[in-house]
Each structure stands twice: as structure tokens, then as C-alpha cells.
C-alpha positions in Angstrom: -20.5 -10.3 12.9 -21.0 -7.8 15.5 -18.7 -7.9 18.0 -15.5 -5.2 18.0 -12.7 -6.5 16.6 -9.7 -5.7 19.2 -7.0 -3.6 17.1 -3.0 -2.9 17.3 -1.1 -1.0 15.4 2.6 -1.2 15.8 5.1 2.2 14.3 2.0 4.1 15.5 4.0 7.1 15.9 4.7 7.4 11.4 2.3 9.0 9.2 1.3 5.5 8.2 0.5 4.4 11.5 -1.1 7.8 12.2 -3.1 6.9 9.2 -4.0 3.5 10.7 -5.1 4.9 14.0 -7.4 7.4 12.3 -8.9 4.6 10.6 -9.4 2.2 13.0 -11.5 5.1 15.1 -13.6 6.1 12.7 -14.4 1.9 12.1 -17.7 1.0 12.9 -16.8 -2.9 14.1 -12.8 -2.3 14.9 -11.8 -0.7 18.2 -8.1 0.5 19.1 -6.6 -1.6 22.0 -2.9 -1.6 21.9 -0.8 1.3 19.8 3.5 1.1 20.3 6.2 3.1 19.0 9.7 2.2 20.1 11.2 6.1 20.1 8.1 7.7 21.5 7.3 4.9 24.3 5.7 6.6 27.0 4.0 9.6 25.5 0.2 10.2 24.7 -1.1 9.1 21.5 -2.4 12.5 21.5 1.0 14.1 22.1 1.8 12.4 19.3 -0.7 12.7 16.7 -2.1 15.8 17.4 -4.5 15.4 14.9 -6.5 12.7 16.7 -9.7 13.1 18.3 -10.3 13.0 22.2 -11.5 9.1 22.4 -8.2 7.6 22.1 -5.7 10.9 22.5 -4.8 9.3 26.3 -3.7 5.8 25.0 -0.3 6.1 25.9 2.4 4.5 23.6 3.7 1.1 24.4 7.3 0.2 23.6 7.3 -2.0 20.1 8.3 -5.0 22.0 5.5 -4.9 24.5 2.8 -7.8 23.4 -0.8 -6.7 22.8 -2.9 -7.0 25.8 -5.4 -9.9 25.9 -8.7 -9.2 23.0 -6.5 -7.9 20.7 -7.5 -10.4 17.5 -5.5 -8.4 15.0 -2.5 -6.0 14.4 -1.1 -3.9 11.9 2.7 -3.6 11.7 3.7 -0.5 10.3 7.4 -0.7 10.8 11.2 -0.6 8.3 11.3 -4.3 6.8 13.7 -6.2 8.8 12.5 -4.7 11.7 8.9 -5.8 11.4 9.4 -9.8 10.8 10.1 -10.7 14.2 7.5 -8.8 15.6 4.7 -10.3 13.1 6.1 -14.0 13.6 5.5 -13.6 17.8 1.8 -11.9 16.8 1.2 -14.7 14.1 2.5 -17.6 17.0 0.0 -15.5 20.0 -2.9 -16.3 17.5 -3.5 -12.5 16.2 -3.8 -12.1 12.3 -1.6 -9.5 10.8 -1.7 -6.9 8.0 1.7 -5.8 7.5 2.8 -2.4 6.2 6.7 -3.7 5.8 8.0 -5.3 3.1 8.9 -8.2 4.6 6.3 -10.3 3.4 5.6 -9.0 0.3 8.6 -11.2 -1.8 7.8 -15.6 -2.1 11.1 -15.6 -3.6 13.7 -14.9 -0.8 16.3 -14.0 -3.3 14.5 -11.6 -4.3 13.7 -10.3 -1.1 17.7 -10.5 -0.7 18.7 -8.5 -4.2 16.0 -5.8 -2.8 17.0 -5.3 0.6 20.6 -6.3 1.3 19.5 -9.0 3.6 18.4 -12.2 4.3 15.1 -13.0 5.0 14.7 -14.2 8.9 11.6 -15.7 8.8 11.2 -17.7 5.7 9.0 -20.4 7.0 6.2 -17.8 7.9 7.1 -15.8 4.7 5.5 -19.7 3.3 2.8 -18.8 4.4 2.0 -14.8 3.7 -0.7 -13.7 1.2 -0.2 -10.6 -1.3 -2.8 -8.3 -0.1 -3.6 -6.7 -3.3 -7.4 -6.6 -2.3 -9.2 -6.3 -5.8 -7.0 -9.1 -6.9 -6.9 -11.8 -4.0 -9.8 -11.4 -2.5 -10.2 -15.0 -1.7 -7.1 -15.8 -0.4 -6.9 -13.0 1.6 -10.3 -13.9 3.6 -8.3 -16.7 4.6 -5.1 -15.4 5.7 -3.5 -15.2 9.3 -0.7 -13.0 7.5 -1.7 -10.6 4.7 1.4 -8.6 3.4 0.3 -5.4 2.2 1.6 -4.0 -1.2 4.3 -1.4 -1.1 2.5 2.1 -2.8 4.0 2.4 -5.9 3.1 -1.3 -6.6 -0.4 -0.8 -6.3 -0.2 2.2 -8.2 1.3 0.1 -10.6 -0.2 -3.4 -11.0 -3.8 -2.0 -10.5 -3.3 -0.7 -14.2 -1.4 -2.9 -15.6 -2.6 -6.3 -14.8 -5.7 -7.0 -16.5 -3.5 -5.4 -19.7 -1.3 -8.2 -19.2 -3.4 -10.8 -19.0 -5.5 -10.0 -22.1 -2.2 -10.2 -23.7 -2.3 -6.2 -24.6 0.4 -4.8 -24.0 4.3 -6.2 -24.7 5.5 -7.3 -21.6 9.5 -6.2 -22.2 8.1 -2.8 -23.1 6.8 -1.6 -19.7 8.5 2.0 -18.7 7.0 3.3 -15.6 7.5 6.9 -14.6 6.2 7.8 -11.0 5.9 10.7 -8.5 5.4 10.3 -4.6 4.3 12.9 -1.9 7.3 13.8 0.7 5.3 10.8 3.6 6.2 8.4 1.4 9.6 9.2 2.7 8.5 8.2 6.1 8.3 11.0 9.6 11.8 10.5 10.5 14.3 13.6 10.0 16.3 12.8 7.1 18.6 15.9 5.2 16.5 14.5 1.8 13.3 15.4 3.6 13.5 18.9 4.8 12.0 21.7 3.7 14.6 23.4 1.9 16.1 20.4 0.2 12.6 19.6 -1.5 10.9 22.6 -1.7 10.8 24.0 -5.7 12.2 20.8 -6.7 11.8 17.1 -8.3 13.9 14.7 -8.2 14.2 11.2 -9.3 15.6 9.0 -6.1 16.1 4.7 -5.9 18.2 4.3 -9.0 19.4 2.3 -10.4 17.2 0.0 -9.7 14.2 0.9 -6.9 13.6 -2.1 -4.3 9.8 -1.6 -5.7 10.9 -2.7 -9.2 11.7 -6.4 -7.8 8.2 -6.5 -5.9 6.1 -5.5 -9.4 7.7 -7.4 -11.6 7.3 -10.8 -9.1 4.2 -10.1 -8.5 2.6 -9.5 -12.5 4.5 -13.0 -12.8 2.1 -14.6 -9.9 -1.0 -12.5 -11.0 -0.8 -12.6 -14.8 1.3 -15.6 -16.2 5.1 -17.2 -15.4 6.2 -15.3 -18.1 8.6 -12.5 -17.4 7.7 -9.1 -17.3 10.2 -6.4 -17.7 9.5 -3.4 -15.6 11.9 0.0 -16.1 10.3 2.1 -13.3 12.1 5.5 -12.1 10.3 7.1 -8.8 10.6 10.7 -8.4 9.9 12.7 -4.9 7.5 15.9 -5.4 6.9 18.8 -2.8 3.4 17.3 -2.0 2.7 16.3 1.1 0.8 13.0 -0.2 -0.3 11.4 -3.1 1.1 9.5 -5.8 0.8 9.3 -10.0 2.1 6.7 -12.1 2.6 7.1 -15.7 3.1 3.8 -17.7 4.4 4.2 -21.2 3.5 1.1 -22.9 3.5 -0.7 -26.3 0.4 -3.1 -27.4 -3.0 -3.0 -28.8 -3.8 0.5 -27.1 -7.1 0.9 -28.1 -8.1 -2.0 -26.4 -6.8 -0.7 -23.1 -9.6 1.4 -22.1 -12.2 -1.5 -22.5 -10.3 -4.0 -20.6 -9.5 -2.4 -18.0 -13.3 -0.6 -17.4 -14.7 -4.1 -17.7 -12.6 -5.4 -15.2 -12.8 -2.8 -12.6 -16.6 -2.3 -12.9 -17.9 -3.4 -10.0 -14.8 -2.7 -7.8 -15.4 0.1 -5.4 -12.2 1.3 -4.9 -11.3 1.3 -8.7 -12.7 4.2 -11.2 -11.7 4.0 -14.6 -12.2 7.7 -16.1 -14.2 8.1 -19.1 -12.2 7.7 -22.6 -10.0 11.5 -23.5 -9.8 12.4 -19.6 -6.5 11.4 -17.3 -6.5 11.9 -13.5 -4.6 14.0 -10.9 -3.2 13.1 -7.2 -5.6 16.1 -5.8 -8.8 14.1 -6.9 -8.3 11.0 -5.2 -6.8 12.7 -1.7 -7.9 11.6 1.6 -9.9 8.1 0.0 -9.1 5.0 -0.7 -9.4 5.1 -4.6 -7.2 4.3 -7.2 -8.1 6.7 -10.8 -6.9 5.3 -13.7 -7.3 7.4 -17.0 -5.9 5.6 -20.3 -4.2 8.2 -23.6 -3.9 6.2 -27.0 -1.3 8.4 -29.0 -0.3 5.8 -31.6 -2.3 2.5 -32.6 0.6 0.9 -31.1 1.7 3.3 -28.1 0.0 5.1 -25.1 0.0 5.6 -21.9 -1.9 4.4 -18.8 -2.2 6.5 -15.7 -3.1 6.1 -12.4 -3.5 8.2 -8.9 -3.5 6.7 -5.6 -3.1 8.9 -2.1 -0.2 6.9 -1.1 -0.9 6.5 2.4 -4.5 5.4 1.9 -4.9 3.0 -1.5 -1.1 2.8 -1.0 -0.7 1.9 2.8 -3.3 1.7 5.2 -6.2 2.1 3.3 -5.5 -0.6 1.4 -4.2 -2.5 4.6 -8.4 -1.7 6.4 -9.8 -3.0 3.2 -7.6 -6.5 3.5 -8.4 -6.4 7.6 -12.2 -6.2 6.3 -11.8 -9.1 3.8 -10.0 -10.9 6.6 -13.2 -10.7 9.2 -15.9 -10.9 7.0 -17.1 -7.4 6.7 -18.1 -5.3 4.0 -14.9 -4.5 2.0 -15.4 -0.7 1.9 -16.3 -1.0 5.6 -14.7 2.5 7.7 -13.1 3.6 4.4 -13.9 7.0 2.1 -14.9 6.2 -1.9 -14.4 10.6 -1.7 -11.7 12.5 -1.7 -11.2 15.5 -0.2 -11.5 18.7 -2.4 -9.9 21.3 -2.8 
């Protein structure tokens, strides 16, 4: 395929839509058409993100509820759940395919989706019909798709690891204690007293307790990916004074020294994927600006160890991730206008 495909991106004006617009510029077959933001309707992409180049700095930002203009053939919604499923049902019912960013996809069981998020789902025919866009794992059914819900971050961070453990029956499955730590964007651009500079600065803290909304999306989806049978997750999230990235530490119980082999045989030939040599663990820094995931495995008892794993949140966690499923959608090369290289230092 040759042709351009015509892009949107809706909640252009966050640093997940920012993320998305850099991304779809620097794509060799995607071209920007259509970019809203309901607060910041009116202004100049540019204004905006001042970080963009000069091609599409004059776009100026459409209001959220403004439909794509006509050669748009898909949209990312990078908008709060609840506010996004409306918006991808009238793109889905227009005949654009979706990669959304909310998590209003992400859940097949509404109650769920309910517990998580305090409300009730209001599109749950479509929801029917949404694939999990975890890309090294759906692949198929994601080349399919009309609606691909991307994963939230610390999900990916999380399952990448811990799936193929699962499935070779190699770890215990009510033994799984996640420990994580997000740059401040995963708190989102809006001003917020937990955000600013003073209240993070010189400080971690652990936040979503007692149970994080992410918890209910992990352990429903290791149930879909690696068997019916239940899989306990206790996950704490913790906010660092990074600006982005994100590291996962999952204390588990199993055949440990297995780990290692299981999960470098199964992420061999996945380019996004690096499993780190045996003895050597990863850091947020290394996999910065791509869309990698480094996992790095510790064996301190026969029976005990831990599994860890770096993504850059708004890449391999967000829209990374969400170009790599808009690839698989289209037919492209999977790594197609997306970095295997971080930035360093």
C-alpha cells in the first residue's frame, strides 16, 4: 500500500496526543488531517505544541465534537474514559477505524469496567466488538479490527513480562506482587495540586490505592491471554519526579530459573521486546524516547525472583504502542514510523 493514510487525533492538545501528532509526522504512509482539543479549540497546533515542526504547526485545533473532514480513514482518541466512547462510536458508525487511548474499550466485562471506573459503560454493543491492542500478543485480531482499544501503560508494562510466565505455568498465579513507578505525564497536562512542581519534586509517592483501576484491566486480561483461571494481581503504582518513563518490578513465586528462557524464546523475534542478558536488569533512561519494552529477569531463591521491565510510558505505553496497532491495522510493517532506540543520555 502506498497511498497516505488520512490521520485524526482527538485530545491533541495532552502529552499523549502531542506524542501522537509527532508520530504521525515523522510516518512515512500516515499524514495528519484533522487534530481537536475541546479547551484549546481555535488555537494553532503550534501554539500548542511548541515542540512541533513547521509542516503542521498552522493546523488549527478543531473543537472535539467537530467530525473529521472527508479522507480521514483513521483516528486516534486520546481522551478521559467516559468521555472518549461517544466520540469513537460516531467515528466507528462514519466508517473510520479507531485506536483508542481511553480506557473505555479496554474491559469485555462491563462490570468490570463499572468496579474500575464508577460508571456504566454507554456503549456496550460496540465495546462487543473492540480488540485488546496488546500488539506482540494479538497481532491477528488486531489486523482485523475497526476498533483497537489500546492497553493502559502500566498494563503493558505488566503483562509483556508476565504472560508467557503464565502460560508455561511458571510462576504461581495468586503470588503476583507488582511494584511500579510512573513519570509525572502519566498524570496527564492538566493542572492538578498533585502535579506541580513543589508537590512532586524530592519525593515518591505511592497513589490509586487501594485498589488502582489498572489492577482490574491486568488481571482480566492474563485471564483472556493465558488461561480462565484466575490470576491474583497486588499492584501498587507510585509517581516519580521524572518527566516520563515507567519500571515495573514483579515479585514472583515459581520455577524462577526457567523465567529467563521462556520469556527470551518468546520475545525473540519481536522488535519491540529485548530481553537483557541473564545477571543484568534495565532502567527507564535506556528505553526513553522508543518504543521498547526491556525486561531484565533476578533469580534470588530457586523458588523466588523478580521480573522487571521499562517502558517510556507515553511511547510502548500510549501512543507508541497505539502507531504500531494503526500499522497492524493497514498492513504496514509493524515497526513502521517508530524508534527501536532510545534516546541517551
Amino acid at each position: 500500500m502506498t497511498d497516505a493514510v488520512g490521520v485524526a487525533v482527538f485530545g491533541a492538545s495532552g502529552y499523549t496526543g502531542a506524542e501522537l501528532i509527532r508520530l504521525v509526522a515523522a510516518h512515512p504512509l500516515f499524514e495528519l488531517r484533522h487534530a481537536a482539543a475541546g479547551r484549546m479549540a481555535g488555537a494553532c497546533l503550534g501554539s500548542v505544541l511548541p515542540s512541533l515542526g513547521a509542516r503542521d504547526a498552522g493546523m488549527v485545533l478543531a473543537d472535539g465534537s467537530a467530525p473529521p473532514p472527508d479522507g480521514v480513514r483513521l483516528a486516534f482518541t486520546a481522551l478521559p474514559h467516559a468521555t472518549a466512547a461517544p466520540v469513537v462510536a460516531d467515528l466507528v458508525r462514519r466508517g473510520i477505524r479507531v485506536v483508542d487511548l481511553s480506557a473505555d474499550f479496554r474491559h469485555q466485562d462491563l462490570s468490570a469496567y463499572r468496579e474500575a471506573y464508577g460508571i456504566a459503560h454507554s456503549e456496550p454493543e460496540l465495546l462487543r466488538s473492540a480488540v485488546y491492542g496488546l500488539s506482540e500478543w494479538n497481532r491477528q485480531s488486531i489486523a482485523g479490527a475497526d476498533l483497537v482499544a489500546n492497553p493502559g501503560c502500566y498494563p503493558t508494562s505488566v503483562l509483556l513480562p508476565l504472560l508467557p510466565l503464565l502460560l508455561a505455568d511458571a510462576v504461581d498465579r495468586d503470588g503476583v506482587v507488582v511494584d511500579a513507578k510512573s513519570g509525572l505525564s502519566g498524570a496527564g497536562r492538566a493542572v492538578k495540586q498533585g502535579s506541580l512542581f513543589c508537590e512532586v519534586n524530592e519525593s515518591v509517592a505511592a497513589y490509586g490505592l487501594p485498589r488502582h483501576r489498572h489492577q482490574w484491566e491486568m488481571e482480566e486480561q492474563a485471564r483472556a491471554f493465558a488461561g480462565p483461571a484466575a490470576c491474583r494481581i497486588r499492584f501498587t503504582p507510585h509517581l516519580v519526579p521524572m518527566n516520563r518513563g515507567m519500571l515495573s518490578t514483579l515479585h514472583l513465586r515459581g520455577d524462577a530459573e526457567r523465567w529467563h528462557g521462556i520469556l527470551a524464546e518468546r520475545y525473540r523475534d519481536d522488535p519491540f521486546v529485548r530481553v537483557l542478558p541473564p545477571g543484568e536488569l534495565p532502567g527507564s533512561a535506556a528505553v526513553r524516547g522508543s518504543n521498547r519494552c526491556d525486561i531484565g529477569v533476578a533469580v534470588q531463591e530457586k523458588e523466588y525472583g523478580v521480573v522487571v521491565s521499562c517502558i517510556d510510558n507515553l511511547l510502548k505505553g500510549a501512543a507508541g504502542q497505539a502507531v504500531q496497532n494503526a500499522n497492524l491495522m493497514f498492513g504496514l510493517e509493524e515497526g513502521c514510523g517508530l524508534s527501536r532506540e532510545a534516546l541517551w543520555p
